[in-house]
PQR file of N, CA, C, O and H, with PARSE charges and radii, in Angstrom:
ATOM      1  N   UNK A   1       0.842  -1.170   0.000 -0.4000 1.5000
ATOM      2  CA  UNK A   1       0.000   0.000   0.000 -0.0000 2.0000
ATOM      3  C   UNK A   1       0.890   1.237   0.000  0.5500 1.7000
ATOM      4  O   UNK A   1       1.969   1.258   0.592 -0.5500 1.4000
ATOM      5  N   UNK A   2       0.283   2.509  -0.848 -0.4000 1.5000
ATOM      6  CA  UNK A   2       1.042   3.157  -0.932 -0.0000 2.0000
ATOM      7  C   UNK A   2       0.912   4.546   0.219  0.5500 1.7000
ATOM      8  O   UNK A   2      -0.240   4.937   0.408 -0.5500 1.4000
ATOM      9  H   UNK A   2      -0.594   2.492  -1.329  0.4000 1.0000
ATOM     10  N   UNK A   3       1.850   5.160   0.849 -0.4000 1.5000
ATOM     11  CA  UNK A   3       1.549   6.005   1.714 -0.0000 2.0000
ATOM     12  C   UNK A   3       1.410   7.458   1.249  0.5500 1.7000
ATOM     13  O   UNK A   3       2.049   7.939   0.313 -0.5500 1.4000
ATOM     14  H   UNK A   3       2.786   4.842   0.695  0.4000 1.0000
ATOM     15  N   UNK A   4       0.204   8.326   2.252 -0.4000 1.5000
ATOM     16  CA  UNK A   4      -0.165   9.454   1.640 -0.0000 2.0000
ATOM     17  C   UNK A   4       0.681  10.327   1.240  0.5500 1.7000
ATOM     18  O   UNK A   4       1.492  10.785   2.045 -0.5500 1.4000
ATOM     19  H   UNK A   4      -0.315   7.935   3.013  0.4000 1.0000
ATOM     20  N   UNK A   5       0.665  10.759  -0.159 -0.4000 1.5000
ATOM     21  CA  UNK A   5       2.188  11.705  -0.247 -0.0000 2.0000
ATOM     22  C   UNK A   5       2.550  11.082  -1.468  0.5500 1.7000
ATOM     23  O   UNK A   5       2.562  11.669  -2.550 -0.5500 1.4000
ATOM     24  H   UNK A   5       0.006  10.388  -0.812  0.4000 1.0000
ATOM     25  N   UNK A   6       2.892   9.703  -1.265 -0.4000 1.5000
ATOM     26  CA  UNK A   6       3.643   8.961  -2.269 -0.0000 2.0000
ATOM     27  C   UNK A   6       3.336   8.989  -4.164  0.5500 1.7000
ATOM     28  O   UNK A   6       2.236   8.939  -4.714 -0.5500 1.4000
ATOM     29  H   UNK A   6       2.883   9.226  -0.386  0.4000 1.0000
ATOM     30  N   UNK A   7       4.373   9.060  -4.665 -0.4000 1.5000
ATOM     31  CA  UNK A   7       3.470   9.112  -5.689 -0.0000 2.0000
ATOM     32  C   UNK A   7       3.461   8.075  -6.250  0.5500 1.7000
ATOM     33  O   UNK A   7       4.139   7.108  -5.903 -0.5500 1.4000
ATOM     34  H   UNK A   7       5.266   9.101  -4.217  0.4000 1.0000
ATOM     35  N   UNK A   8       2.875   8.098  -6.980 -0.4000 1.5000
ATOM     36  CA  UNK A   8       1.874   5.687  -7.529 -0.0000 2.0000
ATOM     37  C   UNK A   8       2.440   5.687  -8.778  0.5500 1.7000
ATOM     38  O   UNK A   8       2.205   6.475  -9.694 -0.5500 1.4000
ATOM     39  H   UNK A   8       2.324   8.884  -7.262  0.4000 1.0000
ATOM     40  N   UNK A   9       3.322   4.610  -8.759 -0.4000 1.5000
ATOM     41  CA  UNK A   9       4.281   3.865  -9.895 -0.0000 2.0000
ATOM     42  C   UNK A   9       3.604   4.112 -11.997  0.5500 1.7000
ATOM     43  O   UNK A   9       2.537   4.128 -12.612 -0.5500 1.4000
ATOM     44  H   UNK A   9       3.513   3.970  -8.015  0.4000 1.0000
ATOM     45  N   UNK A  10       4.582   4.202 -12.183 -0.4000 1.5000
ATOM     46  CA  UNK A  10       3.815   4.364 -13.857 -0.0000 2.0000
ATOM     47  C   UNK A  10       3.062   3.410 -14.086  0.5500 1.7000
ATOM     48  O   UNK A  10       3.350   2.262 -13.749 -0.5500 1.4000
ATOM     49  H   UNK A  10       5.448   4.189 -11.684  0.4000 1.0000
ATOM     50  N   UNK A  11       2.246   3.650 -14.542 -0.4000 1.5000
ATOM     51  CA  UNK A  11       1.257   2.001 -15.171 -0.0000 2.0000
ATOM     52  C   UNK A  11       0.721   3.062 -16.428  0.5500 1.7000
ATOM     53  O   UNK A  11       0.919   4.266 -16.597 -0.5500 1.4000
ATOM     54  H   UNK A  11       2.011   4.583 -14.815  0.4000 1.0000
ATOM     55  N   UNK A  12      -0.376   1.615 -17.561 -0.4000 1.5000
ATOM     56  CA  UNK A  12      -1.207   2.393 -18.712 -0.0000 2.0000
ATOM     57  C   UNK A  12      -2.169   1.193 -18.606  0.5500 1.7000
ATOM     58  O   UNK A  12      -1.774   0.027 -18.611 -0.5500 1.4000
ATOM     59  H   UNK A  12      -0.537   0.638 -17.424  0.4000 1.0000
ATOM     60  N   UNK A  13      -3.295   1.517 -18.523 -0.4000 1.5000
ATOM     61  CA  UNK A  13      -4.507   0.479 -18.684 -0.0000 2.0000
ATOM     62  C   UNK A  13      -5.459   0.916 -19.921  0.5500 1.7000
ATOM     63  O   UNK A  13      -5.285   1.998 -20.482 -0.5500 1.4000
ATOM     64  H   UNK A  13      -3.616   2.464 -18.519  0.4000 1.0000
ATOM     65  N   UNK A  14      -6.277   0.189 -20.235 -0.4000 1.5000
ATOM     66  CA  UNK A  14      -7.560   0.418 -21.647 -0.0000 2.0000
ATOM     67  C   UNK A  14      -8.781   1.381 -20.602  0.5500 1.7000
ATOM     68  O   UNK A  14      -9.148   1.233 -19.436 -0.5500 1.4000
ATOM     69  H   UNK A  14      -6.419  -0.689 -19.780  0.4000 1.0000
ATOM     70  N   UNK A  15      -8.995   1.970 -21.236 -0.4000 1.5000
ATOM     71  CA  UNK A  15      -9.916   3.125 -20.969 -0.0000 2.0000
ATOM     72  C   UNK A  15     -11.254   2.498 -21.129  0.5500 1.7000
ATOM     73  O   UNK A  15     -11.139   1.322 -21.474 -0.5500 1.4000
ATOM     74  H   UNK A  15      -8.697   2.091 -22.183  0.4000 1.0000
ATOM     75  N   UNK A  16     -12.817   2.994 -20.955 -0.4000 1.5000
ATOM     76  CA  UNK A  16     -14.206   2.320 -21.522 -0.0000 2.0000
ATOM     77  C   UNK A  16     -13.959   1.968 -22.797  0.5500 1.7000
ATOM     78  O   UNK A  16     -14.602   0.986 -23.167 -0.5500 1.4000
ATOM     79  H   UNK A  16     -12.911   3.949 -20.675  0.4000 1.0000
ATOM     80  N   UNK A  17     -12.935   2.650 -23.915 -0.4000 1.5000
ATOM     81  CA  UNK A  17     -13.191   2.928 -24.870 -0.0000 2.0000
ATOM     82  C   UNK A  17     -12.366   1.865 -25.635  0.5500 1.7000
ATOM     83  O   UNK A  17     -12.488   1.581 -26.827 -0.5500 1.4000
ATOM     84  H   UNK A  17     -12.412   3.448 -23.614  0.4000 1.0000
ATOM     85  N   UNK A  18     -11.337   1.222 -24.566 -0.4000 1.5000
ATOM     86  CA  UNK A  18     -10.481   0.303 -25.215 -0.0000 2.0000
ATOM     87  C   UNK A  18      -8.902   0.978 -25.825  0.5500 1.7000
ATOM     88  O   UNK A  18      -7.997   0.376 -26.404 -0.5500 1.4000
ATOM     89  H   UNK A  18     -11.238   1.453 -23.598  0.4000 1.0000
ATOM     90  N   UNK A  19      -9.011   2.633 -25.387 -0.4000 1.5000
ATOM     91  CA  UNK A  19      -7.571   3.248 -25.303 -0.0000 2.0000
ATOM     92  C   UNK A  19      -7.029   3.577 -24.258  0.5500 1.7000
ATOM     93  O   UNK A  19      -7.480   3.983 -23.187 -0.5500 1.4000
ATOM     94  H   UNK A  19      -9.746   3.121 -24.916  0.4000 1.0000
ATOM     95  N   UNK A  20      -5.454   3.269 -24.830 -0.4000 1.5000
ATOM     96  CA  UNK A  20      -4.624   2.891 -23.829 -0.0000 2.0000
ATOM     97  C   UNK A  20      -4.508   4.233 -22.680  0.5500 1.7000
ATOM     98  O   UNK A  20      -4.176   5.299 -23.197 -0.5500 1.4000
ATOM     99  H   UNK A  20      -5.087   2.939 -25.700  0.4000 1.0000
ATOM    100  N   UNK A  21      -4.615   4.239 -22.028 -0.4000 1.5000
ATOM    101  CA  UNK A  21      -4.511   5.681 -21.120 -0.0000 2.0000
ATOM    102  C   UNK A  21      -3.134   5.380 -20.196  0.5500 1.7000
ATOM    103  O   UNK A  21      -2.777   4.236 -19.914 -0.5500 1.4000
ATOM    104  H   UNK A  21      -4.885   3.373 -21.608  0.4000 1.0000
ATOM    105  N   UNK A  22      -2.515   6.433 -19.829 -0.4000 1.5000
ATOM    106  CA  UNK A  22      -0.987   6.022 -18.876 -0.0000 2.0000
ATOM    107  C   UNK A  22      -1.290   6.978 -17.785  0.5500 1.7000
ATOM    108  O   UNK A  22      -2.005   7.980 -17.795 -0.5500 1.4000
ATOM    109  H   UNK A  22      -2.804   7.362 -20.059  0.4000 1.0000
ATOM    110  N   UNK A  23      -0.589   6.447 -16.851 -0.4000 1.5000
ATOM    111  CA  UNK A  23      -0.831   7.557 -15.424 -0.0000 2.0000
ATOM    112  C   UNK A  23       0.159   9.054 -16.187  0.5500 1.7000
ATOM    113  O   UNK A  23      -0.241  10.213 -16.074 -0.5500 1.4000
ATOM    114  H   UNK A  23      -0.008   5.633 -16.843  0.4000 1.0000
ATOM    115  N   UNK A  24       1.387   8.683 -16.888 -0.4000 1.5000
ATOM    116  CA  UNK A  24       2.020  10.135 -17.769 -0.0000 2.0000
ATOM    117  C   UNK A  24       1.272  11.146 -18.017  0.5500 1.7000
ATOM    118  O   UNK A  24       1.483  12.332 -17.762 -0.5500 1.4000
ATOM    119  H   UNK A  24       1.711   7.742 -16.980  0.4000 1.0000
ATOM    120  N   UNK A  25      -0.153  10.359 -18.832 -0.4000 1.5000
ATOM    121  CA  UNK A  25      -0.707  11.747 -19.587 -0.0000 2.0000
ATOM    122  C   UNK A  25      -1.584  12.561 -18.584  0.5500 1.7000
ATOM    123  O   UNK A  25      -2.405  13.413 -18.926 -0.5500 1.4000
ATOM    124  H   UNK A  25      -0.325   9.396 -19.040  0.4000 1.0000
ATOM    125  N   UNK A  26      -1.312  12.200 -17.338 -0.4000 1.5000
ATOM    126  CA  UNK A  26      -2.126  13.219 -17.011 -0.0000 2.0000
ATOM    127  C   UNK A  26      -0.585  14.183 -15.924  0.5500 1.7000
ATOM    128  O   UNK A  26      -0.864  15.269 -15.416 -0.5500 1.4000
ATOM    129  H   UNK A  26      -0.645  11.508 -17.060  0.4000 1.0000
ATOM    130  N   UNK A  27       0.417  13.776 -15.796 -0.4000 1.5000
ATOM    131  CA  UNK A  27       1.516  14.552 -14.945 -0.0000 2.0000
ATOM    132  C   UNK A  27       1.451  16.130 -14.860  0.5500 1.7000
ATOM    133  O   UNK A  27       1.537  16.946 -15.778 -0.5500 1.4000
ATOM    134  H   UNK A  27       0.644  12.894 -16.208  0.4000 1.0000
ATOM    135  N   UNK A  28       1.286  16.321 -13.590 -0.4000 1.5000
ATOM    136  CA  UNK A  28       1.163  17.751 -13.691 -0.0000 2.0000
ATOM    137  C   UNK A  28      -0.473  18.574 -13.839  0.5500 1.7000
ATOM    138  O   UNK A  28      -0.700  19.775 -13.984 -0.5500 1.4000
ATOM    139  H   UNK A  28       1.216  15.658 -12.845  0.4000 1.0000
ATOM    140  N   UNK A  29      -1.400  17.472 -13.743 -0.4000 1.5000
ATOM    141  CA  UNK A  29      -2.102  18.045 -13.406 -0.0000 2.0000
ATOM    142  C   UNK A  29      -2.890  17.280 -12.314  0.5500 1.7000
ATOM    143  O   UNK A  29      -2.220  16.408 -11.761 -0.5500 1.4000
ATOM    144  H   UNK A  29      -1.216  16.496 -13.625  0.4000 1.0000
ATOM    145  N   UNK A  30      -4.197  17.418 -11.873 -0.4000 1.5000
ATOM    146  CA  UNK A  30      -5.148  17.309 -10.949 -0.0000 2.0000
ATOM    147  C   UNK A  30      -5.714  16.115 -11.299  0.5500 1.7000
ATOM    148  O   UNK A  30      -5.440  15.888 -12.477 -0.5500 1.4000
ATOM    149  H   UNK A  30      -4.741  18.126 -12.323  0.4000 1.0000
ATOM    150  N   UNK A  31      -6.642  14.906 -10.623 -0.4000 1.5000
ATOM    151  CA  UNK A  31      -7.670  14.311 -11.584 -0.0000 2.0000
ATOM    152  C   UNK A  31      -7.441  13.235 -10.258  0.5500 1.7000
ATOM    153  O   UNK A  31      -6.548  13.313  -9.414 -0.5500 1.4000
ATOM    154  H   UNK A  31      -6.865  15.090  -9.666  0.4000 1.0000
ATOM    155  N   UNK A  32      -8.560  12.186 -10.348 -0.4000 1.5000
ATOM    156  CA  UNK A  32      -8.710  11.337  -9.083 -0.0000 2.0000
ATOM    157  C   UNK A  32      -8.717  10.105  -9.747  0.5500 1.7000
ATOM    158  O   UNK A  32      -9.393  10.014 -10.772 -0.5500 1.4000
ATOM    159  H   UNK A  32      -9.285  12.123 -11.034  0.4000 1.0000
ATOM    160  N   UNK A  33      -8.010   9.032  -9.295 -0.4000 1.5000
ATOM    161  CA  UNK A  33      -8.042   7.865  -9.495 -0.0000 2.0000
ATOM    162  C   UNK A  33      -8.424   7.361  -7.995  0.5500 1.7000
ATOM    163  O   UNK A  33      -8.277   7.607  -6.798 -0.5500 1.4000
ATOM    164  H   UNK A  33      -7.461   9.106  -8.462  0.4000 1.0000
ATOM    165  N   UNK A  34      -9.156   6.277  -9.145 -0.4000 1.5000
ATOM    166  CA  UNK A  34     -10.250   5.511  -8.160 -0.0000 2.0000
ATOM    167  C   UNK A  34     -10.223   3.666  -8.256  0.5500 1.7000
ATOM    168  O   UNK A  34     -10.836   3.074  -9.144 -0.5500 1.4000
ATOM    169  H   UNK A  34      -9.276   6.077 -10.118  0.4000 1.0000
ATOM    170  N   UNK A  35      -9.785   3.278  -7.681 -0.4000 1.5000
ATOM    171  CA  UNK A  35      -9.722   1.842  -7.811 -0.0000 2.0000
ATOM    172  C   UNK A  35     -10.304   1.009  -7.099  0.5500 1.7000
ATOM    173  O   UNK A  35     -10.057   1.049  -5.894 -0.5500 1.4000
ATOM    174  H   UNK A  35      -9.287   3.759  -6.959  0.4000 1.0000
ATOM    175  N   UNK A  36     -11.085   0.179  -7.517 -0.4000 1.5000
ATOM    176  CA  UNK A  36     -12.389  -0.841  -6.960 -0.0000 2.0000
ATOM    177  C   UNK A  36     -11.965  -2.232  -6.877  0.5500 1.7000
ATOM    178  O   UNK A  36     -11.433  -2.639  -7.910 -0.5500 1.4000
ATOM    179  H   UNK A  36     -11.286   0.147  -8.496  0.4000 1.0000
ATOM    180  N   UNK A  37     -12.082  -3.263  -5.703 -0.4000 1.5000
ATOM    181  CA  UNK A  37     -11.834  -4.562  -5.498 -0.0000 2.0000
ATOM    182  C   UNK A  37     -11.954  -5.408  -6.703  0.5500 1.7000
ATOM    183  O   UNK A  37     -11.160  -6.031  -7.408 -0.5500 1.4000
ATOM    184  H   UNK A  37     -12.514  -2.932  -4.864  0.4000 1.0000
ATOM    185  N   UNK A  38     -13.720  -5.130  -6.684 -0.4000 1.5000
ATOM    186  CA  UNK A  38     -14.336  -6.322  -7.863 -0.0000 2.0000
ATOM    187  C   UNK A  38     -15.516  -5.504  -7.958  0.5500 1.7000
ATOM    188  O   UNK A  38     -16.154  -4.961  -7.056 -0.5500 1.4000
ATOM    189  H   UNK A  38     -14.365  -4.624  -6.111  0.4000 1.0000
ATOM    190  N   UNK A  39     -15.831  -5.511 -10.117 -0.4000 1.5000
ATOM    191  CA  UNK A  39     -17.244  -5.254 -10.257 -0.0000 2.0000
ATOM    192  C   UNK A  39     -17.896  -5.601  -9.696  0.5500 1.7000
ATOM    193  O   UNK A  39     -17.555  -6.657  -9.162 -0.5500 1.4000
ATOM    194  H   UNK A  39     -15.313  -5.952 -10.849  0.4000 1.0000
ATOM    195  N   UNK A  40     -19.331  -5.073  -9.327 -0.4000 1.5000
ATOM    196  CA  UNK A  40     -20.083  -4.933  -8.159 -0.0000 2.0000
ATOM    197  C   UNK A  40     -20.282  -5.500  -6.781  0.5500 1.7000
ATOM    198  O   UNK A  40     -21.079  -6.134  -6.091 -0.5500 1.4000
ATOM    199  H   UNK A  40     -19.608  -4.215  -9.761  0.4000 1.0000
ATOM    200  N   UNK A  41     -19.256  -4.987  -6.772 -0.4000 1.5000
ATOM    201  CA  UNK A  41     -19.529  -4.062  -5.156 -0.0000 2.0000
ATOM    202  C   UNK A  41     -19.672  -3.064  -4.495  0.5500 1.7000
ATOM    203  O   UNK A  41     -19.009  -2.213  -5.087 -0.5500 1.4000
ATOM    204  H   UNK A  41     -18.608  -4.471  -7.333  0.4000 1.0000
ATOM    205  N   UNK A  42     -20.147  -2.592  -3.583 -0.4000 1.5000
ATOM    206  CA  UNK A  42     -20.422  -1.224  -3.254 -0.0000 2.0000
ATOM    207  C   UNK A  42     -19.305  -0.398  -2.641  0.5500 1.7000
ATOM    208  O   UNK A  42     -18.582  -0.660  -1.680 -0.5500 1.4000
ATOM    209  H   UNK A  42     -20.686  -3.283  -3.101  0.4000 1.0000
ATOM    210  N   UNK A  43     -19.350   0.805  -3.543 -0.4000 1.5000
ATOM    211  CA  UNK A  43     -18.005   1.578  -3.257 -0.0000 2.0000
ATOM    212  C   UNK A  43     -18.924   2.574  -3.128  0.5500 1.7000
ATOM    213  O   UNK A  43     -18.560   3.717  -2.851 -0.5500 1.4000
ATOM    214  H   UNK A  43     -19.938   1.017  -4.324  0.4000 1.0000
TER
END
């Protein structure tokens, strides 16, 4: 687990859309990542 502060390792996953998105393209700015156990469950 990563501690508050830290910043979270490069990765790129498929988007809804099936494009590739990278934690890069967003550097430098704002935006919330959100990561869920398993489809449905309540978050």
């Amino acid at each position: 687990m990563l501690e508050i502060g830290t910043q979270a390792p490069t990765f790129s996953l498929p988007d809804a859309n099936e494009n590739t998105v990278s934690l890069q393209d967003y550097r430098g700015q704002k935006f919330v990542l959100w990561f869920f156990p398993k489809a449905g469950t309540p978050g």
